[in-house]
mmCIF file of the N, C-alpha and C atoms, coordinates in Angstrom:
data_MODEL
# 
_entry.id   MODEL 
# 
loop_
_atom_site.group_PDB 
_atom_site.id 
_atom_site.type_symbol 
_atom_site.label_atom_id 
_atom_site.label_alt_id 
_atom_site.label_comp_id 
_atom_site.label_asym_id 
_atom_site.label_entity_id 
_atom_site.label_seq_id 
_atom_site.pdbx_PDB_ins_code 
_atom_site.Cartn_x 
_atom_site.Cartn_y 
_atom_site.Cartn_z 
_atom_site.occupancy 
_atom_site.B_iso_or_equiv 
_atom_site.pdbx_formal_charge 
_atom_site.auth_seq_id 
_atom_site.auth_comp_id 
_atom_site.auth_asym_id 
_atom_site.auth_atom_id 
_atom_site.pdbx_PDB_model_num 
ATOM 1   N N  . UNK A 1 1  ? 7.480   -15.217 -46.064 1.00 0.00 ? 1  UNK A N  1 
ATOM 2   C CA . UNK A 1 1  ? 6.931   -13.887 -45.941 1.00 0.00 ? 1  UNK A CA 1 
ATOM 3   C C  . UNK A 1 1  ? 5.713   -13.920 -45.032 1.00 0.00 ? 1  UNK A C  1 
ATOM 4   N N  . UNK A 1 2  ? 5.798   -13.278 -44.153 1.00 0.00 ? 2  UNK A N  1 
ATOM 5   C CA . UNK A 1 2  ? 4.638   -12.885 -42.840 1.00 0.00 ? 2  UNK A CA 1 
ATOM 6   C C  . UNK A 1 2  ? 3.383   -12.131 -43.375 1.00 0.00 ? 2  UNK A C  1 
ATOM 7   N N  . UNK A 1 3  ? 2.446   -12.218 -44.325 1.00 0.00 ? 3  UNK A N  1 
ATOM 8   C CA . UNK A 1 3  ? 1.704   -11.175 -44.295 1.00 0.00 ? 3  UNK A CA 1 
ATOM 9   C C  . UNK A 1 3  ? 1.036   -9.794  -43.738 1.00 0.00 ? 3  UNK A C  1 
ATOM 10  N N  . UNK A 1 4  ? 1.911   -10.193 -42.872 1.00 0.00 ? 4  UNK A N  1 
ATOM 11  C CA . UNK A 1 4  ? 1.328   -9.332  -41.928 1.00 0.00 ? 4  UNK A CA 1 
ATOM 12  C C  . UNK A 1 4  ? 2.372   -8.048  -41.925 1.00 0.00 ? 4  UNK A C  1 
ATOM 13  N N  . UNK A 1 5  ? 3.106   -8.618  -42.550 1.00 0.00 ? 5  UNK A N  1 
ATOM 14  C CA . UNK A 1 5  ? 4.230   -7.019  -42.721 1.00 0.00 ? 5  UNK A CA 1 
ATOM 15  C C  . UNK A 1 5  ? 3.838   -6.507  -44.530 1.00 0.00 ? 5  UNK A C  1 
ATOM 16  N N  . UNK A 1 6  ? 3.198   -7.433  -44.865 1.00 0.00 ? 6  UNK A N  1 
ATOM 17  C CA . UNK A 1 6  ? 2.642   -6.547  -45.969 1.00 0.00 ? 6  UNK A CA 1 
ATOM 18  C C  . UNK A 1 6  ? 1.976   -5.161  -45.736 1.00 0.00 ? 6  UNK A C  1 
ATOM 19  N N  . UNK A 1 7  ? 2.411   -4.067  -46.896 1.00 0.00 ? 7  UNK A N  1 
ATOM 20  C CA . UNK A 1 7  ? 1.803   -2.611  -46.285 1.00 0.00 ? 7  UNK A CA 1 
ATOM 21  C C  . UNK A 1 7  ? 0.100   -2.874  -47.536 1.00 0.00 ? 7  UNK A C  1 
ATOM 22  N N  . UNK A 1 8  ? -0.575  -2.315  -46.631 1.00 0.00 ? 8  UNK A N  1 
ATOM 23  C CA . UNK A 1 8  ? -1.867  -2.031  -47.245 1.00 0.00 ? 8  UNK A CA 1 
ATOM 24  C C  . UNK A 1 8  ? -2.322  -1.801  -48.492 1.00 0.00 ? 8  UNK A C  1 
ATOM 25  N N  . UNK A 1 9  ? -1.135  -0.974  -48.732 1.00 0.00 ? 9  UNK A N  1 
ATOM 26  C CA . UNK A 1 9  ? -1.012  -0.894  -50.733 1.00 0.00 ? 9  UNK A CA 1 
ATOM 27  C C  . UNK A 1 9  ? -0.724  -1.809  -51.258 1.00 0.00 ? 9  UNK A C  1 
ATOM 28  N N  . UNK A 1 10 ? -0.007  -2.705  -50.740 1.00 0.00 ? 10 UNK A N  1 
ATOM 29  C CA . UNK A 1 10 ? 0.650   -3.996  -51.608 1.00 0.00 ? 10 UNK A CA 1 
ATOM 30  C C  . UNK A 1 10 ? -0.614  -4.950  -51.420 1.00 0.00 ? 10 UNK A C  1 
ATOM 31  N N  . UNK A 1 11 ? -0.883  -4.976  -50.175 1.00 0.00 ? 11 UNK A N  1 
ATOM 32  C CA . UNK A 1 11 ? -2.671  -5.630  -50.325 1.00 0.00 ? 11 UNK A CA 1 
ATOM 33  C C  . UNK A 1 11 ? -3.272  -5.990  -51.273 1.00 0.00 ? 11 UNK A C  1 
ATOM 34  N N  . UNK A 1 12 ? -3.665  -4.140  -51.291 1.00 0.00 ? 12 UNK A N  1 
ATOM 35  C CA . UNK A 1 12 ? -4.101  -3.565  -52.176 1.00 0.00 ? 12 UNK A CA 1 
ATOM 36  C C  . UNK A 1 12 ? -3.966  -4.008  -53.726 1.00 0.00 ? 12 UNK A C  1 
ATOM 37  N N  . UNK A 1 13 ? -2.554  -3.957  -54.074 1.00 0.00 ? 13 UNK A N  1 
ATOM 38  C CA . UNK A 1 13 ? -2.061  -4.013  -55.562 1.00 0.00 ? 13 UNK A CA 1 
ATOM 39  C C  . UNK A 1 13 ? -1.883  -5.546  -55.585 1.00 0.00 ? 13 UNK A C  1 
ATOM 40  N N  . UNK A 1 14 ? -1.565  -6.519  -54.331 1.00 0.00 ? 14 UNK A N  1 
ATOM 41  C CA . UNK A 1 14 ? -2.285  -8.175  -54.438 1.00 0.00 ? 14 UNK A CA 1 
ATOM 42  C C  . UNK A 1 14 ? -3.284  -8.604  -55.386 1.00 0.00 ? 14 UNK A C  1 
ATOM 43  N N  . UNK A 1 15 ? -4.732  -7.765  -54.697 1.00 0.00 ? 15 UNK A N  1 
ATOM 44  C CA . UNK A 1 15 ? -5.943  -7.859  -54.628 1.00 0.00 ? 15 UNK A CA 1 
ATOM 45  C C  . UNK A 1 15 ? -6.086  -7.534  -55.994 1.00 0.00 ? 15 UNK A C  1 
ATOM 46  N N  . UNK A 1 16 ? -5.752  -6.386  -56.541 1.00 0.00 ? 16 UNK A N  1 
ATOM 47  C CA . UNK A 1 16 ? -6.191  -6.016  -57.705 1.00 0.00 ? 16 UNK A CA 1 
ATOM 48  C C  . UNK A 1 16 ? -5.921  -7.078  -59.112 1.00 0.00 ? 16 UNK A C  1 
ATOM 49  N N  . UNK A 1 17 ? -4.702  -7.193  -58.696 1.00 0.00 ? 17 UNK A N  1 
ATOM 50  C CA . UNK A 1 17 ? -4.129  -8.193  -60.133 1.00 0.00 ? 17 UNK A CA 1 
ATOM 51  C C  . UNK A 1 17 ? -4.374  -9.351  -59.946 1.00 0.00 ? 17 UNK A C  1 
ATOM 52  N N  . UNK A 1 18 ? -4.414  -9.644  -58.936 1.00 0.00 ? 18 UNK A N  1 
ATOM 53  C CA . UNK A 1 18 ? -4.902  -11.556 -58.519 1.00 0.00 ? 18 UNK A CA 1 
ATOM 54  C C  . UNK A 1 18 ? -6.510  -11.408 -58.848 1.00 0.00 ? 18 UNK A C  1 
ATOM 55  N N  . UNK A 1 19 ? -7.378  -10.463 -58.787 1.00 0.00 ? 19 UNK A N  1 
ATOM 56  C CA . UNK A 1 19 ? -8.822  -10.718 -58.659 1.00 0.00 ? 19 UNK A CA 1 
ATOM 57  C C  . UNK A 1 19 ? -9.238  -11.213 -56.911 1.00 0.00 ? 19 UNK A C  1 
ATOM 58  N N  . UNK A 1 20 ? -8.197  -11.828 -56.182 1.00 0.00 ? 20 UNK A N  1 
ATOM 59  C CA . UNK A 1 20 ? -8.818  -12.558 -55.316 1.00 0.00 ? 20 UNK A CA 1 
ATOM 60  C C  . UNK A 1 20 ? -8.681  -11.500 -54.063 1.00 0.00 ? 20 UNK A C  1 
ATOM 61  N N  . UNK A 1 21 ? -9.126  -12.251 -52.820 1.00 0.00 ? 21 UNK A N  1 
ATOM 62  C CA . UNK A 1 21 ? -8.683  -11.730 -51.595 1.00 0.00 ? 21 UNK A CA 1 
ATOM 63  C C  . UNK A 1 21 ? -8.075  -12.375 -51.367 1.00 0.00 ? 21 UNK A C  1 
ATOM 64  N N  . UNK A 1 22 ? -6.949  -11.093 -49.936 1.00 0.00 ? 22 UNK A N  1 
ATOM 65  C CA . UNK A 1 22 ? -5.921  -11.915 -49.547 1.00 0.00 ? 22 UNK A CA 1 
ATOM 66  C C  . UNK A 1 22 ? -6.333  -13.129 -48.571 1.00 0.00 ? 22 UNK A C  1 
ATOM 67  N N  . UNK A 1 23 ? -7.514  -12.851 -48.295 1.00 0.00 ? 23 UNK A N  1 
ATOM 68  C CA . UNK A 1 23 ? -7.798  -14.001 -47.350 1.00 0.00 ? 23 UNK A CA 1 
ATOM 69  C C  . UNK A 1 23 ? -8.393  -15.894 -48.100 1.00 0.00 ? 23 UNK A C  1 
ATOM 70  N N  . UNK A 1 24 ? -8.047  -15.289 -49.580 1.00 0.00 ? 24 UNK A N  1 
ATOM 71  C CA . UNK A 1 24 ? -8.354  -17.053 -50.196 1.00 0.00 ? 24 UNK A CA 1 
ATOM 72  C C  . UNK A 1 24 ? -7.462  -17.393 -50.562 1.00 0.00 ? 24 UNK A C  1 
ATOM 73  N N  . UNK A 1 25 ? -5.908  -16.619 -49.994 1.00 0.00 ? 25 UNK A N  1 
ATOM 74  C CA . UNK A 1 25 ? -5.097  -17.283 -50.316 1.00 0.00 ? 25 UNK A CA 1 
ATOM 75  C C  . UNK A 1 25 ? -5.096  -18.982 -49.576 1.00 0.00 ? 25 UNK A C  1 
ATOM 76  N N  . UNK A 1 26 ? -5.724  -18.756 -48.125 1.00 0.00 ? 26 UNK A N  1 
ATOM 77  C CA . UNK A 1 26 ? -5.537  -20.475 -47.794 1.00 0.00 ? 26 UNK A CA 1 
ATOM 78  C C  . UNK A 1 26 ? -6.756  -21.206 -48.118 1.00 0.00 ? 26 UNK A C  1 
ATOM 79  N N  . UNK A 1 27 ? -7.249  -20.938 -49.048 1.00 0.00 ? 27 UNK A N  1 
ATOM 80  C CA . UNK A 1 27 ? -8.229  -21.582 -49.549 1.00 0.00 ? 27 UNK A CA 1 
ATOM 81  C C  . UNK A 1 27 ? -8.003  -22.092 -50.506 1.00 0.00 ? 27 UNK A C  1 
ATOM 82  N N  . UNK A 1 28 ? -8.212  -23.655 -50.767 1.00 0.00 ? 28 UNK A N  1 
ATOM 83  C CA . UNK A 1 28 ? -7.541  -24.757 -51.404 1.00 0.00 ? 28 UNK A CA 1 
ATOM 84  C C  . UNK A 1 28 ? -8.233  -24.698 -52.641 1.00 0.00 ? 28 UNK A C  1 
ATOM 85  N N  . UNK A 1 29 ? -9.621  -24.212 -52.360 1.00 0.00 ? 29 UNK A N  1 
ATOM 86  C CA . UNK A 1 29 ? -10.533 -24.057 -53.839 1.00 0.00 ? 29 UNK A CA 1 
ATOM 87  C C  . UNK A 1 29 ? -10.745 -23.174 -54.881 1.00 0.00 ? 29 UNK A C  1 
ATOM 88  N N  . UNK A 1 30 ? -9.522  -22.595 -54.281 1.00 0.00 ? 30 UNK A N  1 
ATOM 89  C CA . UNK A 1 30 ? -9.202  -20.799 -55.133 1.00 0.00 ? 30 UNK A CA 1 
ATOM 90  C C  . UNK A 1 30 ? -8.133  -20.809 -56.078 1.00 0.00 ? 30 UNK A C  1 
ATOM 91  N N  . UNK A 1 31 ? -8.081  -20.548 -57.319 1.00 0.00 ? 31 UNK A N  1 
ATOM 92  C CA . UNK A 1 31 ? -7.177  -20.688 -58.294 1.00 0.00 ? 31 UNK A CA 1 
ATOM 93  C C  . UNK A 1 31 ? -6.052  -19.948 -58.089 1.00 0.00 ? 31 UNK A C  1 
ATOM 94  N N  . UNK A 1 32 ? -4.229  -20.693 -58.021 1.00 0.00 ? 32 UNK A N  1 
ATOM 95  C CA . UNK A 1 32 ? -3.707  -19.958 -57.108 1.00 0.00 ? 32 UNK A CA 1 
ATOM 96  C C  . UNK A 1 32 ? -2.480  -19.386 -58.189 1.00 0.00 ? 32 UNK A C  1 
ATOM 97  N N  . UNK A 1 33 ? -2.326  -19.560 -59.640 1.00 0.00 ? 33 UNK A N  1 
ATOM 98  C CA . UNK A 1 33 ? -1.290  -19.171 -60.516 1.00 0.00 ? 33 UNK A CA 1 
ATOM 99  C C  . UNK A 1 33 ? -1.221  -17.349 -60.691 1.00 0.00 ? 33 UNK A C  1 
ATOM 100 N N  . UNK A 1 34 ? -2.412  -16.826 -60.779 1.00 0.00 ? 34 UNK A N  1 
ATOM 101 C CA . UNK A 1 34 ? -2.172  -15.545 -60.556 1.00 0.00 ? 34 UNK A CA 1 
ATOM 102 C C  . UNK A 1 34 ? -1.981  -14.511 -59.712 1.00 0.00 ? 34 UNK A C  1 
ATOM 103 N N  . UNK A 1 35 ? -2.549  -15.465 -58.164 1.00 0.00 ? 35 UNK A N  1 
ATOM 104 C CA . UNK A 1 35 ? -1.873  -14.807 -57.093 1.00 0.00 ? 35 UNK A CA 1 
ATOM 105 C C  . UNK A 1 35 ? -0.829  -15.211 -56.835 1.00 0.00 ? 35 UNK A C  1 
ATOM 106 N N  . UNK A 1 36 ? -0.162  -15.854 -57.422 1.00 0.00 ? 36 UNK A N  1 
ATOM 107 C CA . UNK A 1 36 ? 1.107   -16.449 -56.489 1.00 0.00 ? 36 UNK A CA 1 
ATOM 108 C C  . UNK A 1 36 ? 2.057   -15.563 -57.843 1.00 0.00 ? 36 UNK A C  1 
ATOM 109 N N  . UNK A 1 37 ? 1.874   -14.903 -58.869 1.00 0.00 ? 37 UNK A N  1 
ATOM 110 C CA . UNK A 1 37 ? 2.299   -14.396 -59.822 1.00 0.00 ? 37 UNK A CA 1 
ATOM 111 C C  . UNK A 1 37 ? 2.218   -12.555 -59.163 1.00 0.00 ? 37 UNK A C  1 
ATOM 112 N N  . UNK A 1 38 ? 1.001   -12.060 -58.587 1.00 0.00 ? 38 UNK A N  1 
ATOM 113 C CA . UNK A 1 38 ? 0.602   -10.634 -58.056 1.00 0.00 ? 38 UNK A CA 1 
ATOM 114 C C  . UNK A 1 38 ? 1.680   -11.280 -56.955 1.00 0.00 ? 38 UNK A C  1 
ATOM 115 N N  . UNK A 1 39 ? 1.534   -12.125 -55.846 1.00 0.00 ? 39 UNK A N  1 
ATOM 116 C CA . UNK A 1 39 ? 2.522   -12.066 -54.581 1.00 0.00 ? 39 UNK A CA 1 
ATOM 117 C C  . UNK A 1 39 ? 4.110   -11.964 -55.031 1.00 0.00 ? 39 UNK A C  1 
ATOM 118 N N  . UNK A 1 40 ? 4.468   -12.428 -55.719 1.00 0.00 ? 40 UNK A N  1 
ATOM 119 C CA . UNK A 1 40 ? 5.450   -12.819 -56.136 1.00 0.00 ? 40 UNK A CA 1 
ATOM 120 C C  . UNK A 1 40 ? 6.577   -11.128 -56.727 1.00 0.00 ? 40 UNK A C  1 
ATOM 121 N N  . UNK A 1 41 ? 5.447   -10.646 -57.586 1.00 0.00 ? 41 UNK A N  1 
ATOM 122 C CA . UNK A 1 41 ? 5.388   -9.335  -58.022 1.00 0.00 ? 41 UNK A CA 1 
ATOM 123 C C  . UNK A 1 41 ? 5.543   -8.035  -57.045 1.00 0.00 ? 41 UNK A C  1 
ATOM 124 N N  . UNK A 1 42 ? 4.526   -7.979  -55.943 1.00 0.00 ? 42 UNK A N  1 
ATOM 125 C CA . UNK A 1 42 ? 4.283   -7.308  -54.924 1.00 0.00 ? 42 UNK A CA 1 
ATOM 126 C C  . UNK A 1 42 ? 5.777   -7.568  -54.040 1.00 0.00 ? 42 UNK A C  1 
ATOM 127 N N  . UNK A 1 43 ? 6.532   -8.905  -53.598 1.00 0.00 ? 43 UNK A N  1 
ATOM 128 C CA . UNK A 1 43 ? 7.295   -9.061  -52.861 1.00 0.00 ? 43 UNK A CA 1 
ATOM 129 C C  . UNK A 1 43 ? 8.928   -8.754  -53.128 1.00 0.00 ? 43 UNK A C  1 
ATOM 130 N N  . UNK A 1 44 ? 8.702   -8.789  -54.481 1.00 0.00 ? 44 UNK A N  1 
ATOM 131 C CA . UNK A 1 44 ? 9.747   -8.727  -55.610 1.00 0.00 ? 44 UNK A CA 1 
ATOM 132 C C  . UNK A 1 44 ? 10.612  -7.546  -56.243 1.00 0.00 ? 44 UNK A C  1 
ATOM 133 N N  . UNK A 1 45 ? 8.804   -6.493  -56.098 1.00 0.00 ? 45 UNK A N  1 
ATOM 134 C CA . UNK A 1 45 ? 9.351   -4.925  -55.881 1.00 0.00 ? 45 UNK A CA 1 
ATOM 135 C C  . UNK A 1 45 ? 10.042  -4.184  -54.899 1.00 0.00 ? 45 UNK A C  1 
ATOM 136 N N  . UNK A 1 46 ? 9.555   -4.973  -54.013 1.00 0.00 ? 46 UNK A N  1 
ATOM 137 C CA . UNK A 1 46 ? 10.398  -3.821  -52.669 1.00 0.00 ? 46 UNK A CA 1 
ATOM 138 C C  . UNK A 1 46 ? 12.326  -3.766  -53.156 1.00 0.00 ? 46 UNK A C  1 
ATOM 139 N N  . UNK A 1 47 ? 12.905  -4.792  -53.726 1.00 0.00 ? 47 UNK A N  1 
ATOM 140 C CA . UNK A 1 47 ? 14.311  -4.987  -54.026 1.00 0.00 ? 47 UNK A CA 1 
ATOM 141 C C  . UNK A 1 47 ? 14.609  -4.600  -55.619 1.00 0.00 ? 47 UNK A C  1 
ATOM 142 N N  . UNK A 1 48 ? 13.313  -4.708  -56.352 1.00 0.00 ? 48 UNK A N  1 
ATOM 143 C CA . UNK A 1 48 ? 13.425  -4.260  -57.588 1.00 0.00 ? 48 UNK A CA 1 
ATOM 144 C C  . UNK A 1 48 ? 11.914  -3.491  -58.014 1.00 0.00 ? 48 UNK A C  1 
ATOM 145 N N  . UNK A 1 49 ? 12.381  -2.206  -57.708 1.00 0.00 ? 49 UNK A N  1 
ATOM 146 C CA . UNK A 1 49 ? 11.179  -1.554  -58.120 1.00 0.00 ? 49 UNK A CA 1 
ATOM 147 C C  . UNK A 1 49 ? 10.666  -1.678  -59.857 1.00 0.00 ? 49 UNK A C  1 
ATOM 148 N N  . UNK A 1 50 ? 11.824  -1.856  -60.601 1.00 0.00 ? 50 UNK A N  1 
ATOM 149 C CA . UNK A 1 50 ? 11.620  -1.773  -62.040 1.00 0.00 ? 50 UNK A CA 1 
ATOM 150 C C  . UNK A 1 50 ? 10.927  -3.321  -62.509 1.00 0.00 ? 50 UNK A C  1 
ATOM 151 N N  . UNK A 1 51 ? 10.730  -3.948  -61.645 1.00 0.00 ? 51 UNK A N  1 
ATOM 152 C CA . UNK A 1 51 ? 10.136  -5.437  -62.244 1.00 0.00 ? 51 UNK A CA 1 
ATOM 153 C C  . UNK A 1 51 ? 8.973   -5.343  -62.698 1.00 0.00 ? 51 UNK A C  1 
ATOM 154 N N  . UNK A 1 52 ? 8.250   -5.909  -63.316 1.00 0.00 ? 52 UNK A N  1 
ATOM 155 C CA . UNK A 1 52 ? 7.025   -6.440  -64.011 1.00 0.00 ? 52 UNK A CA 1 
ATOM 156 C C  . UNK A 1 52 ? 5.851   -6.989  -63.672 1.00 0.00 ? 52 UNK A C  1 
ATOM 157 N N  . UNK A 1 53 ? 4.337   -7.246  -63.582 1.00 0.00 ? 53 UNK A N  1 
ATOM 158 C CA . UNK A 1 53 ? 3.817   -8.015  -63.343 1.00 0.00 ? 53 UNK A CA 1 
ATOM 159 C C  . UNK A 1 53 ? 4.507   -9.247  -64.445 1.00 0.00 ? 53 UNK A C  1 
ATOM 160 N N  . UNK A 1 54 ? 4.598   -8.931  -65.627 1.00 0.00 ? 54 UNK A N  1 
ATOM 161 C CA . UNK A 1 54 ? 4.524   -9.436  -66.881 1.00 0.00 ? 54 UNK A CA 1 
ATOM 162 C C  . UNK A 1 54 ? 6.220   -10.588 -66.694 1.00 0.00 ? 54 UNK A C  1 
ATOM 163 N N  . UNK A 1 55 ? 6.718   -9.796  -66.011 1.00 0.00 ? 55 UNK A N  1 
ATOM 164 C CA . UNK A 1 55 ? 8.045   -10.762 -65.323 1.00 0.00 ? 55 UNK A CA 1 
ATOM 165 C C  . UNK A 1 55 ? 7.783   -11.709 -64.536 1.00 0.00 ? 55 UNK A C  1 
ATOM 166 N N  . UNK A 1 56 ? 6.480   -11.409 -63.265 1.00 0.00 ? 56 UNK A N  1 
ATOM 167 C CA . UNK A 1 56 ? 6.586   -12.111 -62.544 1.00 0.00 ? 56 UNK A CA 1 
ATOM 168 C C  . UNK A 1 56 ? 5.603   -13.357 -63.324 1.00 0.00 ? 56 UNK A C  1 
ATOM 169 N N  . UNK A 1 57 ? 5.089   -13.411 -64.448 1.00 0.00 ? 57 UNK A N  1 
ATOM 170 C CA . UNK A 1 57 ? 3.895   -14.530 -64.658 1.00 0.00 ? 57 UNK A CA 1 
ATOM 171 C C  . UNK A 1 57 ? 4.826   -15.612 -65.331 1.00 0.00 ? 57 UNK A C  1 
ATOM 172 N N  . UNK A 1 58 ? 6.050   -14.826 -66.333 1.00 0.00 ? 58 UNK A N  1 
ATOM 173 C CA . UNK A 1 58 ? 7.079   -15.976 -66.801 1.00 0.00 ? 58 UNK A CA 1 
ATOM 174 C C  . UNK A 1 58 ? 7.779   -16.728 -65.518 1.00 0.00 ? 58 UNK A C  1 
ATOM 175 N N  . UNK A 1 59 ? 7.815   -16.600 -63.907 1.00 0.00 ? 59 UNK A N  1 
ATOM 176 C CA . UNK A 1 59 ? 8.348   -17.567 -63.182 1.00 0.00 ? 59 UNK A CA 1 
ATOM 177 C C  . UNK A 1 59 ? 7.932   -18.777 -63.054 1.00 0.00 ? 59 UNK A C  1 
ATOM 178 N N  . UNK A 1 60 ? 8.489   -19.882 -62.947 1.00 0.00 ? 60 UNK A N  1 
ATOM 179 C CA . UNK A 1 60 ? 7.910   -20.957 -62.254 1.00 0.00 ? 60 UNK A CA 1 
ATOM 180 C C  . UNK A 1 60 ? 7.653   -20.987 -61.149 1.00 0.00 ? 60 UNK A C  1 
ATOM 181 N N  . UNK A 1 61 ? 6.736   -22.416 -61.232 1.00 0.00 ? 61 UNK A N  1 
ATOM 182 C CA . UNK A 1 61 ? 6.004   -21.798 -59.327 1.00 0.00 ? 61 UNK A CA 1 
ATOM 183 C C  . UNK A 1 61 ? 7.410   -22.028 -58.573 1.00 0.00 ? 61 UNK A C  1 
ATOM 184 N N  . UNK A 1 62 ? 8.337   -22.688 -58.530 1.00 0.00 ? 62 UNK A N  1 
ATOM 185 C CA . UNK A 1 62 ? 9.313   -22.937 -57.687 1.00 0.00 ? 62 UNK A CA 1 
ATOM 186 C C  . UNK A 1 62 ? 9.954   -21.374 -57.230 1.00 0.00 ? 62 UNK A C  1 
ATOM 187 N N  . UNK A 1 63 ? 10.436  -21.014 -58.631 1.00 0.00 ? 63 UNK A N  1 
ATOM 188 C CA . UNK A 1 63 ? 10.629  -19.710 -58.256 1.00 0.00 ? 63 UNK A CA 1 
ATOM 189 C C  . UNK A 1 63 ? 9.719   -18.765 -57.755 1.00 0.00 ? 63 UNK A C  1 
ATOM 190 N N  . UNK A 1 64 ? 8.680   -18.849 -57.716 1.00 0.00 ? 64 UNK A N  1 
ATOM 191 C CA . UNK A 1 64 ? 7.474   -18.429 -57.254 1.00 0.00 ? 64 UNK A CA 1 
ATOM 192 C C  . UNK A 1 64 ? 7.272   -18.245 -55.509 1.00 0.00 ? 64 UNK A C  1 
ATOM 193 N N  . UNK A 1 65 ? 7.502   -19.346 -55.390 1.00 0.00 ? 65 UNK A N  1 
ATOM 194 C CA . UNK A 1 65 ? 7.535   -19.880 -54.173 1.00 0.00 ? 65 UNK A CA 1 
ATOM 195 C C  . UNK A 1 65 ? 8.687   -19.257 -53.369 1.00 0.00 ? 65 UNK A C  1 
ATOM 196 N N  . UNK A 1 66 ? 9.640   -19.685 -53.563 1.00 0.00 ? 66 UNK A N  1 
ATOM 197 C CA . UNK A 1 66 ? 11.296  -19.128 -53.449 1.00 0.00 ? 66 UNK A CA 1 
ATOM 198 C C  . UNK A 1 66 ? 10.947  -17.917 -52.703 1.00 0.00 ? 66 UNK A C  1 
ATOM 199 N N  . UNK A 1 67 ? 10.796  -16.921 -53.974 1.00 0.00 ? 67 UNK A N  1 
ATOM 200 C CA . UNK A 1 67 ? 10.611  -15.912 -54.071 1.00 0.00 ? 67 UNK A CA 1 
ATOM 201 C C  . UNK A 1 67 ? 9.617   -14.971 -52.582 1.00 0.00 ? 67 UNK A C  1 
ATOM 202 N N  . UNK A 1 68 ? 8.349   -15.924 -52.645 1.00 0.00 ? 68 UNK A N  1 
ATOM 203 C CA . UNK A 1 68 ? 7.417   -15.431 -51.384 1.00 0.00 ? 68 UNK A CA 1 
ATOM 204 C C  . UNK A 1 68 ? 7.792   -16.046 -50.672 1.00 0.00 ? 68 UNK A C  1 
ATOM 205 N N  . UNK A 1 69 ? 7.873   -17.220 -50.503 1.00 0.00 ? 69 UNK A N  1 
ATOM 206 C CA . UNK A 1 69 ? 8.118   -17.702 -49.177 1.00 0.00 ? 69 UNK A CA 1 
ATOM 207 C C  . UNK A 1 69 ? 9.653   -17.773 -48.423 1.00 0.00 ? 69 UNK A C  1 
ATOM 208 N N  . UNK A 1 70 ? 10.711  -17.583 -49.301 1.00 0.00 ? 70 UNK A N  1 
ATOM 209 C CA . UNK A 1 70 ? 11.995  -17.913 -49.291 1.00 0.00 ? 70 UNK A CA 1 
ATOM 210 C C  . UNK A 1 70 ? 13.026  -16.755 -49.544 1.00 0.00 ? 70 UNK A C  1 
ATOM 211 N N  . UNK A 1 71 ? 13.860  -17.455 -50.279 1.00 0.00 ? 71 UNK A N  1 
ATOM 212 C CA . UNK A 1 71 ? 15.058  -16.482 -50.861 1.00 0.00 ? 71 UNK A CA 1 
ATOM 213 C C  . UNK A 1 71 ? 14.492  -15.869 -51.861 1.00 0.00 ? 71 UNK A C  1 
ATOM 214 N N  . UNK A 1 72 ? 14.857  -14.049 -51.495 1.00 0.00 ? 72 UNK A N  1 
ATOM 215 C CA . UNK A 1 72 ? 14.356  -12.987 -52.501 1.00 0.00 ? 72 UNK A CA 1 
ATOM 216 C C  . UNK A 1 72 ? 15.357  -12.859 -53.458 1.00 0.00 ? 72 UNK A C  1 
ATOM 217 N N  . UNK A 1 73 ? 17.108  -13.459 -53.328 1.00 0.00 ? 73 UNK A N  1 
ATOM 218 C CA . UNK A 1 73 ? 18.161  -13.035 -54.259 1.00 0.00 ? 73 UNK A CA 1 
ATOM 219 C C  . UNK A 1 73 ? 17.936  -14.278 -54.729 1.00 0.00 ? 73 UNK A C  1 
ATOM 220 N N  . UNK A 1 74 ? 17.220  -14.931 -55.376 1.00 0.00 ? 74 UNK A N  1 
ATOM 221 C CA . UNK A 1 74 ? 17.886  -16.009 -56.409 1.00 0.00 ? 74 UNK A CA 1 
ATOM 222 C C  . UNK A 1 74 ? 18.054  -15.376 -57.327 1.00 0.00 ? 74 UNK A C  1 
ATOM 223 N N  . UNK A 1 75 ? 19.056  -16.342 -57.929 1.00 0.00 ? 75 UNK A N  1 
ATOM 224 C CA . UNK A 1 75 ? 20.230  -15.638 -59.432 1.00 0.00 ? 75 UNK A CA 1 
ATOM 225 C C  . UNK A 1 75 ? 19.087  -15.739 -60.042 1.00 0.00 ? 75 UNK A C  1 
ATOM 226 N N  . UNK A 1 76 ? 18.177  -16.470 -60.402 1.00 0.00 ? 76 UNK A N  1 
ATOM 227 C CA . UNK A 1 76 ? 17.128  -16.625 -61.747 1.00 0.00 ? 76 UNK A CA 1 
ATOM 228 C C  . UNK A 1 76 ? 16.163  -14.916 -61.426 1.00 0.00 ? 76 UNK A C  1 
ATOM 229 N N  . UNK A 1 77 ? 16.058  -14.429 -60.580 1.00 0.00 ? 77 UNK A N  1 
ATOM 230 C CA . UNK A 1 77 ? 15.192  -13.461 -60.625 1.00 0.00 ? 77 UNK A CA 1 
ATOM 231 C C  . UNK A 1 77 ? 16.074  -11.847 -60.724 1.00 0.00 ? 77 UNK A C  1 
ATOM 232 N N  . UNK A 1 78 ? 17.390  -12.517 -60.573 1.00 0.00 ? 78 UNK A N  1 
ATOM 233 C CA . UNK A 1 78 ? 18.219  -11.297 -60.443 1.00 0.00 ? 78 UNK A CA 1 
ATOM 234 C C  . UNK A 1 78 ? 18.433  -10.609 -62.667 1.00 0.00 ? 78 UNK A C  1 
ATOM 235 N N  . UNK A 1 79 ? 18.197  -11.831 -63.166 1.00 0.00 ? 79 UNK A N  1 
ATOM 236 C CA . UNK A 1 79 ? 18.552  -11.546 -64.482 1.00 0.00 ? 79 UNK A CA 1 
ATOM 237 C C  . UNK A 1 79 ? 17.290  -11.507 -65.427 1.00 0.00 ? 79 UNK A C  1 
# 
């Protein structure tokens, strides 16, 4: 995922639930389980508007990962 095609609201709704900015995401000294839980969430809605933050915190980071950086249809997020 390009950040840069993120829309401003999703930023936005990043920022809010992570606590952080989007700009500590590459910052190694920044605690990264709840943003990668808000990204995950934020990236997750555009294909499933009905999802959860509360869905996205039960993923593993793999799926986590997947998810932002990768494949948005994995079967584990489809169910």
């Amino acid at each position: 995922m390009d950040i840069k095609q993120l829309t401003l609201g999703e930023v936005t709704k990043l920022e809010e639930l992570s606590g952080l900015s989007i700009n500590s995401m590459a910052d190694n000294d920044q605690p990264k389980g709840k943003f990668m839980a808000a990204f995950a969430y934020v990236i997750h809605r555009r294909v499933d508007p009905k999802f959860t933050f509360e869905q996205a915190n039960k993923l593993t980071m793999s799926e986590a990962q997947a998810l932002v950086f990768g494949d948005t249809e994995t079967e584990e997020l489809k169910n």
